[in-house]
DRENDO-1510 file (C-alpha; in Angstrom, 1 decimal, always signed):
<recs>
REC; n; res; u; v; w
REC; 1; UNK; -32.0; -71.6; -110.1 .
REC; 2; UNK; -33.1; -71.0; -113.7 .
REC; 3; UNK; -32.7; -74.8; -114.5 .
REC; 4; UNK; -34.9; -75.8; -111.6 .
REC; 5; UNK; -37.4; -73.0; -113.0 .
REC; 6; UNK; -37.2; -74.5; -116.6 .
REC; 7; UNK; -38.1; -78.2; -114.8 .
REC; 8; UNK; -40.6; -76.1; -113.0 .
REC; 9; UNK; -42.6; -74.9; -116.2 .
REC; 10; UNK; -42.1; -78.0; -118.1 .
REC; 11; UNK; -43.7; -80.1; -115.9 .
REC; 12; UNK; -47.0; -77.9; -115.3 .
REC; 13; UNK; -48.2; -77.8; -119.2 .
REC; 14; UNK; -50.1; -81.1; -118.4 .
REC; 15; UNK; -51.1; -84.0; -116.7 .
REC; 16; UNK; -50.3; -86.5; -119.1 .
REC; 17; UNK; -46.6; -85.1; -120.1 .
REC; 18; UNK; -45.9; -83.1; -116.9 .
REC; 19; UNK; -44.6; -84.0; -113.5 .
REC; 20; UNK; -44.6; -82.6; -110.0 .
REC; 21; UNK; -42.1; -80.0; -108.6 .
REC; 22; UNK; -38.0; -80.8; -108.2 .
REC; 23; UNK; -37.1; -81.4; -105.2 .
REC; 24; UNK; -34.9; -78.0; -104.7 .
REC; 25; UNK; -38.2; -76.2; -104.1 .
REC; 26; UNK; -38.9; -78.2; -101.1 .
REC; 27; UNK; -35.4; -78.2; -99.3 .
REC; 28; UNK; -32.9; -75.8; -100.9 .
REC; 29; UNK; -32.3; -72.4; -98.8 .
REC; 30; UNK; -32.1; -70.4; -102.4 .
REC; 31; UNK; -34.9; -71.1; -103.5 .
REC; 32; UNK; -36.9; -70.9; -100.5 .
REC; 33; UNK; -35.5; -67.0; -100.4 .
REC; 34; UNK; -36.4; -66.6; -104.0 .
REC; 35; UNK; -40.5; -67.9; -102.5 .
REC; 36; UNK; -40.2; -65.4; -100.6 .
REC; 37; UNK; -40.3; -62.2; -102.6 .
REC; 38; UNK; -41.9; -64.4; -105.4 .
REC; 39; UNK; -44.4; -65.8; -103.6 .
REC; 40; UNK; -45.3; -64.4; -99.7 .
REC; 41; UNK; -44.2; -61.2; -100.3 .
REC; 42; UNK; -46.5; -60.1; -103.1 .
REC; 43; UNK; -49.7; -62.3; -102.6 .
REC; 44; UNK; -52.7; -62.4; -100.0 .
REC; 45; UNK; -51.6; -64.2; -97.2 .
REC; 46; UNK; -54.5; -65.2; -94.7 .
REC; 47; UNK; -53.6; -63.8; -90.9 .
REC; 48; UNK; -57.1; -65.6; -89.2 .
REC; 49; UNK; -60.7; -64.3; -89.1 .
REC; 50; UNK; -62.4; -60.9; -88.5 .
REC; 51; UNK; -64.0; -62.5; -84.6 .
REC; 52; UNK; -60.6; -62.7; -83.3 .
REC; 53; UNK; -60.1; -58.9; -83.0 .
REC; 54; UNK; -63.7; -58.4; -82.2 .
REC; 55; UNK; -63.2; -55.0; -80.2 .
REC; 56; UNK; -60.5; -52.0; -80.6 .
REC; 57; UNK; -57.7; -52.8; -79.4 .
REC; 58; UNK; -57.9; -56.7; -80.1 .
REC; 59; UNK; -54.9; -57.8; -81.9 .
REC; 60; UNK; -53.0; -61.3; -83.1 .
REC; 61; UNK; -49.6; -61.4; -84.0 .
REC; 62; UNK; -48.3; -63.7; -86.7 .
REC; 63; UNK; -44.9; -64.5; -87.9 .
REC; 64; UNK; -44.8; -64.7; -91.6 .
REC; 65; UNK; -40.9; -66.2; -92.6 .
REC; 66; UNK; -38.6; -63.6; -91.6 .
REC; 67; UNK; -42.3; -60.9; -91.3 .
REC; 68; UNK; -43.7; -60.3; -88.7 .
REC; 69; UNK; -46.9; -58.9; -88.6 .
REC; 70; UNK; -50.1; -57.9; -86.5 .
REC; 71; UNK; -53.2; -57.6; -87.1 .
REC; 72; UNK; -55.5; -55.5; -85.2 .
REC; 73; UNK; -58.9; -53.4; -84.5 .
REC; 74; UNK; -58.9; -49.8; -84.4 .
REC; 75; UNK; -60.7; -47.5; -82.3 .
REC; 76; UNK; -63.5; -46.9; -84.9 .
REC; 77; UNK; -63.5; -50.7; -85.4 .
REC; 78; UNK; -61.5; -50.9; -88.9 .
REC; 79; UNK; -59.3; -53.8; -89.3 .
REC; 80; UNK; -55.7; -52.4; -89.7 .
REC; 81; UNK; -52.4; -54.9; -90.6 .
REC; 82; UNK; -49.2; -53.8; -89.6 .
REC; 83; UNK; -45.4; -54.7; -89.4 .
REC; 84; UNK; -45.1; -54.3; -85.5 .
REC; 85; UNK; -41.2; -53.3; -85.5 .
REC; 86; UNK; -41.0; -50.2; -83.8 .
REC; 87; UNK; -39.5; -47.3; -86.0 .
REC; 88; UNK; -36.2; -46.9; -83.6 .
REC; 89; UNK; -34.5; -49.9; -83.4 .
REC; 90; UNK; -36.9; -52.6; -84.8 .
REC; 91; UNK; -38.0; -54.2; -81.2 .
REC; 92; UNK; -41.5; -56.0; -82.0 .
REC; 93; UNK; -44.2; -54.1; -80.1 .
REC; 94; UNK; -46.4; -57.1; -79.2 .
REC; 95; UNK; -46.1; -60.9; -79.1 .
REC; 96; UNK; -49.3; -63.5; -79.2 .
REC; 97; UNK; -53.0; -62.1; -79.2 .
REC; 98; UNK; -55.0; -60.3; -76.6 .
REC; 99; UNK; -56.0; -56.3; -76.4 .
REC; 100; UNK; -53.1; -53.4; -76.4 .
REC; 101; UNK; -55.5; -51.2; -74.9 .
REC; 102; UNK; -55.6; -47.8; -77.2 .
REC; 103; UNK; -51.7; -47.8; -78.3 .
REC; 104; UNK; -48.6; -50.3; -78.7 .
REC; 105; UNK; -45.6; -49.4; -76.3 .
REC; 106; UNK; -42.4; -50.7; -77.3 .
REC; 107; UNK; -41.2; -52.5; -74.3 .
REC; 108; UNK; -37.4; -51.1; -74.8 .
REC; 109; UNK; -37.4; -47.2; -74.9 .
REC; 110; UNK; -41.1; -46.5; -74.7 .
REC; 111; UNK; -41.6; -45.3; -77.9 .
REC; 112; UNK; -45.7; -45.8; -78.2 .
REC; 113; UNK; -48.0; -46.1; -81.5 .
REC; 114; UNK; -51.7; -45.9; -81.8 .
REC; 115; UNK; -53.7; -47.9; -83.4 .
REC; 116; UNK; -53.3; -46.3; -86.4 .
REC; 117; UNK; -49.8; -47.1; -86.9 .
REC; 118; UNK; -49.0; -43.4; -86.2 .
REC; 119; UNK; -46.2; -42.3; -83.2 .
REC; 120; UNK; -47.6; -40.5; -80.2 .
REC; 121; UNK; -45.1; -40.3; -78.1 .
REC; 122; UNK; -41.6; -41.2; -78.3 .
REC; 123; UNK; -39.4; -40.3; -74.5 .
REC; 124; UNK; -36.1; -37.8; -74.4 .
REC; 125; UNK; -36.2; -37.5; -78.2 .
REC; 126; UNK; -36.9; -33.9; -78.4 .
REC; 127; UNK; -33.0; -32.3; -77.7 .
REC; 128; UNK; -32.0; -34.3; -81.3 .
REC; 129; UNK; -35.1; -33.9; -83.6 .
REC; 130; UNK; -38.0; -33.1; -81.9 .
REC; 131; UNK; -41.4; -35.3; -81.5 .
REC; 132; UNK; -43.1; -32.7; -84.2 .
REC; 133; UNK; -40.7; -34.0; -86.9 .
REC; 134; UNK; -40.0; -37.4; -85.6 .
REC; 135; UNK; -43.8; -37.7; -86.0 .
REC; 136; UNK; -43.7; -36.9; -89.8 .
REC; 137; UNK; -40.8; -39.6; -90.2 .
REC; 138; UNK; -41.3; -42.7; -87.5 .
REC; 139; UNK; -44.6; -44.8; -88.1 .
REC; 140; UNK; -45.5; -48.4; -88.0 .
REC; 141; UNK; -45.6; -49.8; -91.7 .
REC; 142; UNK; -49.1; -50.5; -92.9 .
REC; 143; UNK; -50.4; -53.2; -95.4 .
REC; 144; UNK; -53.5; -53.4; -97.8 .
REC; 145; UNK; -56.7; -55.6; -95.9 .
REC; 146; UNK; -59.5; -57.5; -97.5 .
REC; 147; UNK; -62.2; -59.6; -95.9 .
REC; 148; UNK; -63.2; -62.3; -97.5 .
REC; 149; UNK; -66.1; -64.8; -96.2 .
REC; 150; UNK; -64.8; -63.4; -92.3 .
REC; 151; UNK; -61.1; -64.1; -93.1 .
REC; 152; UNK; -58.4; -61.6; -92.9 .
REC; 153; UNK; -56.1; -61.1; -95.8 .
REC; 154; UNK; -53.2; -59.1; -96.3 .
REC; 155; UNK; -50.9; -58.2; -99.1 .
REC; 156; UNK; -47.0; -57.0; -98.2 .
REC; 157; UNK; -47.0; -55.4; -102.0 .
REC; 158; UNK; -48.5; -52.0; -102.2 .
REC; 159; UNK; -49.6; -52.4; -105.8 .
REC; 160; UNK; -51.5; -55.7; -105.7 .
REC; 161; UNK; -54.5; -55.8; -107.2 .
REC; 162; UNK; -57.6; -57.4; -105.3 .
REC; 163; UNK; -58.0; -60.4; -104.2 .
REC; 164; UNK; -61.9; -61.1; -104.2 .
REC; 165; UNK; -62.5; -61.0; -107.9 .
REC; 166; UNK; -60.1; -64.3; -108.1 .
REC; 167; UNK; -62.1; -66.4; -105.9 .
REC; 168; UNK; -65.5; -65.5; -108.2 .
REC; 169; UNK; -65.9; -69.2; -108.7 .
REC; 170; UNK; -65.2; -70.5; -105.1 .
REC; 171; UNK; -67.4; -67.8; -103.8 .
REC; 172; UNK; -70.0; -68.9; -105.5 .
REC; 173; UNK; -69.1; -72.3; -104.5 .
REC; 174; UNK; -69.5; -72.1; -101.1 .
REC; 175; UNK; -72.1; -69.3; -100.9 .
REC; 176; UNK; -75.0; -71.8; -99.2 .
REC; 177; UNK; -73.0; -71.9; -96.2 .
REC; 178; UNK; -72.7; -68.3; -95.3 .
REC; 179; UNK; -68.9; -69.1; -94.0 .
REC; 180; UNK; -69.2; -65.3; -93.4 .
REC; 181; UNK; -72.1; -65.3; -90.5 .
REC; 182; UNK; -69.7; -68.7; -88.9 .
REC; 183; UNK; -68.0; -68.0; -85.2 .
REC; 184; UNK; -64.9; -68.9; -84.6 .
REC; 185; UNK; -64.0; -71.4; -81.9 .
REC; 186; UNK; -60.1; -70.6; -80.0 .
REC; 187; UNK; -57.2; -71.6; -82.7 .
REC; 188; UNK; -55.1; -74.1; -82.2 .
REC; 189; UNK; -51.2; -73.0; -82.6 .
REC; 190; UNK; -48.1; -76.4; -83.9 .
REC; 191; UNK; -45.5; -75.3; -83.9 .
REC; 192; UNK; -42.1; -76.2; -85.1 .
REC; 193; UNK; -43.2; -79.0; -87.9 .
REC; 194; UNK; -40.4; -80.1; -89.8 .
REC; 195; UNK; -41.6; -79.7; -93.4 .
REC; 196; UNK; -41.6; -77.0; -96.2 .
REC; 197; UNK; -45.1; -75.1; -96.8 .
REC; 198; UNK; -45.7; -76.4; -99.7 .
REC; 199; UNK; -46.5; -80.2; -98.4 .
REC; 200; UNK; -49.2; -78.7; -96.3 .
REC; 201; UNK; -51.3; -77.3; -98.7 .
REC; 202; UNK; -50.3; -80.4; -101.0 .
REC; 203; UNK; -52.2; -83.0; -99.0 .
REC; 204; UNK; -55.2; -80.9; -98.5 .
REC; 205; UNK; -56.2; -80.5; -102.0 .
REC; 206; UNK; -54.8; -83.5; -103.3 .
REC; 207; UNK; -57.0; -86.7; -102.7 .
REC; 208; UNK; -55.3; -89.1; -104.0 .
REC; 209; UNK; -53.6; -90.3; -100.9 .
REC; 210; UNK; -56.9; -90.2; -99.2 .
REC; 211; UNK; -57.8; -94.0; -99.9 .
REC; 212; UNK; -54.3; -95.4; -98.6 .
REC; 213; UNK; -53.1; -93.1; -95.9 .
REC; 214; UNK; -56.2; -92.3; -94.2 .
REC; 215; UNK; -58.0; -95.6; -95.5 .
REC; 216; UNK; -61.1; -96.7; -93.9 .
REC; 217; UNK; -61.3; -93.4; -91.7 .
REC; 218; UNK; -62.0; -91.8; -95.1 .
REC; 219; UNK; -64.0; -94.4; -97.0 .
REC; 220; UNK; -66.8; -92.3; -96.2 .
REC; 221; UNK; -65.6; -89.5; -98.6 .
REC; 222; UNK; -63.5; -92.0; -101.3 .
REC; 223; UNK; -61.4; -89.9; -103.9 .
REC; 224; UNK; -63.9; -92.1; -106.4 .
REC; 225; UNK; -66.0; -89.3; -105.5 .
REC; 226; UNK; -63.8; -86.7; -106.3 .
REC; 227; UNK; -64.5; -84.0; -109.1 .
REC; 228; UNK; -62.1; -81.3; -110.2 .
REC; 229; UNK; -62.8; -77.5; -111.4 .
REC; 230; UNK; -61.5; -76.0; -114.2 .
REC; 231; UNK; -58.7; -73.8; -112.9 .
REC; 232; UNK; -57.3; -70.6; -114.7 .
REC; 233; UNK; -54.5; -69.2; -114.5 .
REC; 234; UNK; -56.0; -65.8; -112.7 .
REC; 235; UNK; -58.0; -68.0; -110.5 .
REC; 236; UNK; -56.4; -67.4; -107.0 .
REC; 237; UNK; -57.8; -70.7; -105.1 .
REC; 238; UNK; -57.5; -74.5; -106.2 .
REC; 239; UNK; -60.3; -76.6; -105.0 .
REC; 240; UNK; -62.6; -79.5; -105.5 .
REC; 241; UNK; -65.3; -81.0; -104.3 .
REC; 242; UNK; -65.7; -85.0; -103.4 .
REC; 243; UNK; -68.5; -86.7; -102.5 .
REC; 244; UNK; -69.9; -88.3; -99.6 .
REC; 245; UNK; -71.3; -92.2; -99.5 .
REC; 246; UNK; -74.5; -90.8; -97.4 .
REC; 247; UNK; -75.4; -88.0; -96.7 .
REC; 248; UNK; -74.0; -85.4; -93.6 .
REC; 249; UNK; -71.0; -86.9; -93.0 .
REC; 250; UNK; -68.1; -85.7; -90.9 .
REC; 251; UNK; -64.9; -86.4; -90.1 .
REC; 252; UNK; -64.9; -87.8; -86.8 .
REC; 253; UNK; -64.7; -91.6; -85.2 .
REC; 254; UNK; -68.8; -92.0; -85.9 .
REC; 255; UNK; -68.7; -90.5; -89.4 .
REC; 256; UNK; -71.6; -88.4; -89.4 .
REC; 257; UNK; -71.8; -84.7; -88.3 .
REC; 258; UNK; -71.8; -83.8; -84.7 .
REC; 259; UNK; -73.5; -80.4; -85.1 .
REC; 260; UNK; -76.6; -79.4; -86.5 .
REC; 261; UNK; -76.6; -79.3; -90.2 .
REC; 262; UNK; -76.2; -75.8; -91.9 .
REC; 263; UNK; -79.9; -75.0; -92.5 .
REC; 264; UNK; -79.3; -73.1; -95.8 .
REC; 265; UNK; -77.8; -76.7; -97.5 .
REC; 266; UNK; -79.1; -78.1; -100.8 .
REC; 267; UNK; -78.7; -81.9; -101.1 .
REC; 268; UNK; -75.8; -81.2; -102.8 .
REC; 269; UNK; -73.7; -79.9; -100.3 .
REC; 270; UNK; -75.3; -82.2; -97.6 .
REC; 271; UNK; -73.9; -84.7; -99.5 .
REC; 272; UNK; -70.3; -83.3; -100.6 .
REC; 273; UNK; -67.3; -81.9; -98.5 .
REC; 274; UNK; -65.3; -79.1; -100.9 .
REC; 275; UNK; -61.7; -79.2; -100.1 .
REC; 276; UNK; -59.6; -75.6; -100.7 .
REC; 277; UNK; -56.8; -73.5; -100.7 .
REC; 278; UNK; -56.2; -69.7; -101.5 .
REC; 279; UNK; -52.5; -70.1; -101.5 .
REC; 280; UNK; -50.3; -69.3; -100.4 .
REC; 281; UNK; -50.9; -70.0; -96.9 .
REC; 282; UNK; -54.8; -70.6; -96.2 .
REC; 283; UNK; -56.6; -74.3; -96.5 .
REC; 284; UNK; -60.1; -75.2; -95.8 .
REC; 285; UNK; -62.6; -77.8; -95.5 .
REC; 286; UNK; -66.1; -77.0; -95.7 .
REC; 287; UNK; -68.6; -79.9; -94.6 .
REC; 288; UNK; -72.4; -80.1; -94.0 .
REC; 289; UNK; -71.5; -78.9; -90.2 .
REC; 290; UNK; -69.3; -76.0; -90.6 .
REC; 291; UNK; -66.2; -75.7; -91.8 .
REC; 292; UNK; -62.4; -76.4; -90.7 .
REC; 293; UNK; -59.0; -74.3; -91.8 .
REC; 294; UNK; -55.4; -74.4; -91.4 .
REC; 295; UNK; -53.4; -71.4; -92.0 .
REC; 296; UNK; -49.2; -72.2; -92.7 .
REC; 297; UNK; -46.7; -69.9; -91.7 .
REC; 298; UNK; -43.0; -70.6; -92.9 .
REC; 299; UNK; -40.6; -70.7; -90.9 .
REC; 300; UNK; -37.6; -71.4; -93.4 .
REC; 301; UNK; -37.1; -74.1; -96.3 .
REC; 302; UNK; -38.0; -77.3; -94.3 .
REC; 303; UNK; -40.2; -75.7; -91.2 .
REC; 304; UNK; -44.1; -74.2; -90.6 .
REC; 305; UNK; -46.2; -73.4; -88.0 .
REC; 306; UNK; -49.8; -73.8; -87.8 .
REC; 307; UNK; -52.8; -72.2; -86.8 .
REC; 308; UNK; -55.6; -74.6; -86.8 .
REC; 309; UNK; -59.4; -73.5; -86.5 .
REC; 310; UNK; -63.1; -74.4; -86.6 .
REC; 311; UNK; -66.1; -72.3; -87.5 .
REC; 312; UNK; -69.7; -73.0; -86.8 .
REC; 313; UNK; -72.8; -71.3; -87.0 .
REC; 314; UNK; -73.7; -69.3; -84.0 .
REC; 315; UNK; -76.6; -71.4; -83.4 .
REC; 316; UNK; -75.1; -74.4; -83.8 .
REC; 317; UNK; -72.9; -73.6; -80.5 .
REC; 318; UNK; -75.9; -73.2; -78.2 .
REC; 319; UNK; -76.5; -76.9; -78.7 .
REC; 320; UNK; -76.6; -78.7; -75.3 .
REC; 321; UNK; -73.2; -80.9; -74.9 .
REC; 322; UNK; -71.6; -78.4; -77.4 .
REC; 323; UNK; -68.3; -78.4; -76.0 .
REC; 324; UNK; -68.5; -82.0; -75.6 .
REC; 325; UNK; -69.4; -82.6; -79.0 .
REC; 326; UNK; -66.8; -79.9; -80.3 .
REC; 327; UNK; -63.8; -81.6; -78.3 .
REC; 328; UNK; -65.2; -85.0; -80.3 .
REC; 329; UNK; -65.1; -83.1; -83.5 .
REC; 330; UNK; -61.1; -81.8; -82.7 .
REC; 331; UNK; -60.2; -85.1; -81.7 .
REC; 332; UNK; -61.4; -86.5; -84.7 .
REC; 333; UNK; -59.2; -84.2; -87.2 .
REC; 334; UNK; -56.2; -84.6; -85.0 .
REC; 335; UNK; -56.2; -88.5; -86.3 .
REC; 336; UNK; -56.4; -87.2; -90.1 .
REC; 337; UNK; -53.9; -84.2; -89.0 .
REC; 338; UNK; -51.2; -86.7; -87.5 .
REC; 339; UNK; -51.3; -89.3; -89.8 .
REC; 340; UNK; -50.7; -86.2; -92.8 .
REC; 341; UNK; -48.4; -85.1; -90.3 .
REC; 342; UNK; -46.1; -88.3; -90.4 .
REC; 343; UNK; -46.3; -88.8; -93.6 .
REC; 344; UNK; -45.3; -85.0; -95.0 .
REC; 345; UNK; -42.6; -85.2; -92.4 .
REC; 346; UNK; -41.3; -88.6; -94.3 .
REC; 347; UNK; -42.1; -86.8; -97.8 .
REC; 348; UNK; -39.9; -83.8; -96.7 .
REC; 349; UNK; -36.5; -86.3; -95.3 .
REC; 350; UNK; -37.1; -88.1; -98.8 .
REC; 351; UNK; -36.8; -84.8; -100.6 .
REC; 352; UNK; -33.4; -83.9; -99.3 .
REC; 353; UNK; -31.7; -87.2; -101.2 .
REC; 354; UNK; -30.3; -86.6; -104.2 .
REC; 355; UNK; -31.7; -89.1; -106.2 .
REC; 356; UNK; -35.0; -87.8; -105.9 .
REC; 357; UNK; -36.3; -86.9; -109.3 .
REC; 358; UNK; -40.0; -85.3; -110.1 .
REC; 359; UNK; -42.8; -88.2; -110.3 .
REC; 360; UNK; -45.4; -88.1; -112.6 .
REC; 361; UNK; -49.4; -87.3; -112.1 .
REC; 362; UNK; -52.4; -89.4; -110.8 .
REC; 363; UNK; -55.6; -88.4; -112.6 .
REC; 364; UNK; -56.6; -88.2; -109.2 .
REC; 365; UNK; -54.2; -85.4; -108.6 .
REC; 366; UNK; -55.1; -83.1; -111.2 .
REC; 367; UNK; -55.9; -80.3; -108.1 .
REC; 368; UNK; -51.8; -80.9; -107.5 .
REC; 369; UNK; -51.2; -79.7; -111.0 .
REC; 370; UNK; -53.5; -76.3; -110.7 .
REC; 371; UNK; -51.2; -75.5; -107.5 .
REC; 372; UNK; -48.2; -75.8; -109.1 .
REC; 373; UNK; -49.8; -73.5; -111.8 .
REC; 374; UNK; -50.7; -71.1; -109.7 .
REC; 375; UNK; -47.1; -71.2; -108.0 .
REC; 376; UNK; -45.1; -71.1; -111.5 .
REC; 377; UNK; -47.1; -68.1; -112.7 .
REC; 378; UNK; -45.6; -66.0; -109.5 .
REC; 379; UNK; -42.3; -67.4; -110.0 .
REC; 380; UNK; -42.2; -66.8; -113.8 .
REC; 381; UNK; -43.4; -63.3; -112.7 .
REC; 382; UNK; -41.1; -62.3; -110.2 .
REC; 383; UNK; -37.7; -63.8; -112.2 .
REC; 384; UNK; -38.4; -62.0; -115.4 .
REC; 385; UNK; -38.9; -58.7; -113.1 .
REC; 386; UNK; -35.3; -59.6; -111.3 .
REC; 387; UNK; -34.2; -60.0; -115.0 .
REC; 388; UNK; -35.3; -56.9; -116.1 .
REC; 389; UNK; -34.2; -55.2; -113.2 .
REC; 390; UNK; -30.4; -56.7; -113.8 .
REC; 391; UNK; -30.2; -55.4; -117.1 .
REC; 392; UNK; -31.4; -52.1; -116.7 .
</recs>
């Protein structure tokens, strides 16, 4: 582990002398563990958008690696995050989305939780400790939340600091487009895709590729047009915008946008499509239209799921032919997504050789190199905490 770290932070210093991550942090069941509590378990992991759980009650239920976790609106309309395990024997209280009504019954004794996380009632309990004092004990664990732009974040670590003030520059960014004020249309779930997390965020801030795999499906937005952001090391998203060859474009089999254009747009951003991440598990593309996202959920070292999304304004969806238009729009990002798809899936079978050694940068990957900034800081972080801890 430490020499793979020690490859790790010599290979981030710089585009010219560095090189991208070993291939143990793509396949290796160590160091996927060690992600975990570096990584997922102490930054702001993205669960979906505020719409979702529109009315008490409303919940969605995400696996997060081995976490589970729900989150859901309470009955005076605050957005809670919970671990759904109920306090007797750890059954999960809920699986999918939908509305729990005003509680959460564990299906196997009954014990039931409002939507405060808090135990109401909890069957033949009282002749061993009472429901009085098994109410002071037995509750569902609860999580920090922040909103940000209409997306849900939550982090597992009671002690993290915010998350807002480290997207200063991307909020700024993408202010014009009120991502906020955007509804969301019904998420898409993939399931069981055999590749690490890391791959998934890769290809959507990285544009190099986007001239040979996607090739003339792409031409529209070439990575010629790509510019990169200064990134700092507090920053907590990697993004960058590229360019479009006319303006309104979309990525779709006619090119242009389907939906009305954004009416708050400068030329700039008419003109311009501003790829994202807030890793570790959110990705985004905003585009004259609206905007699309991809949230990753690990599932071990060489597995994710995905929830997939769309968000448009409100008035955009009371077009005639929306739905018609919208299923265009989906169909076109499923060509992008499987041809990605394939090729992470061939990326993630060519890690697991042993002869694979780190490659070195494009200049057109210099977004690559800010992500695996952003990742060595937590992992430099967490070890020299395990270290300390050791010692002491």
């Amino acid at each position: 582990m430490l020499r793979v770290l020690d490859q790790i932070e010599d290979g981030v210093k710089d585009m010219q002398s560095g090189w991208n991550l070993p291939r143990e942090c793509y396949v290796d069941q160590e160091f996927y563990d060690f992600e975990q509590e570096a990584v997922f378990m102490r930054s702001w992991l993205c669960l979906g958008r505020v719409d979702e759980i529109k009315n008490p009650g409303d919940f969605v239920r995400i696996d997060m690696g081995d976490e589970p976790l729900v989150m859901v609106r309470d009955q005076n309309m605050e957005i809670r995050v919970f671990t759904p395990i109920c306090a007797h024997r750890g059954h999960l209280l809920c699986e999918g989305s939908g509305n729990a009504g005003r509680l959460f019954r564990c299906p196997f004794h009954a014990w039931t939780y409002g939507l405060d996380g808090h135990l109401i009632a909890a069957p033949s309990m009282n002749d061993t400790i009472g429901l009085k004092r098994l109410k002071a004990e037995a509750h569902l664990p609860s999580h920090k939340v922040e909103i940000w732009n209409g997306f849900v974040f939550t982090n597992l670590d009671p002690n993290a600091k915010p998350l807002t003030p480290t997207l200063g520059k991307l909020t700024k960014t993408l202010e014009p487009y009120h991502i906020d004020k955007m509804v969301s249309m019904p998420v898409a779930e993939i399931k069981g895709c055999d590749w690490n997390w890391k791959p998934q965020l890769e290809n959507g801030i990285e544009p190099y590729h986007s001239a040979y795999l996607h090739g003339m499906l792409h031409d529209f937005a070439h990575v010629r047009l790509t510019s990169f952001v200064e990134f700092d090391e507090d920053d907590g998203a990697v993004y960058h915008p590229t360019g479009f060859y006319y303006p309104d474009a979309g990525f779709n089999p006619t090119g242009k946008a389907l939906m009305p254009i954004i009416p708050t747009l400068g030329e700039k951003e008419r003109n311009e499509v501003i790829f994202a991440s807030i890793p570790p598990n959110l990705g985004f593309g905003a585009v004259p239209e609206g905007l699309f996202y991809y949230l990753v959920l690990p599932a071990g070292p060489g597995a994710i799921n995905l929830r997939i999304g769309h968000l448009y304004p409100e008035e955009s969806t009371k077009v005639p032919l929306f739905d018609h238009l919208y299923k265009i729009a989906q169909d076109g990002l499923v060509v992008f997504h499987n041809q990605d798809a394939a090729s992470t899936a061939s990326v993630q079978r060519g890690n697991r050789s042993r002869f694979r050694k780190p490659g070195r940068y494009s200049f057109q990957e210099e977004s690559l190199l800010q992500f695996y900034q952003w990742l060595q800081k937590r992992y430099r972080e967490y070890a020299s905490e395990a270290r300390q801890a050791q010692e002491a």
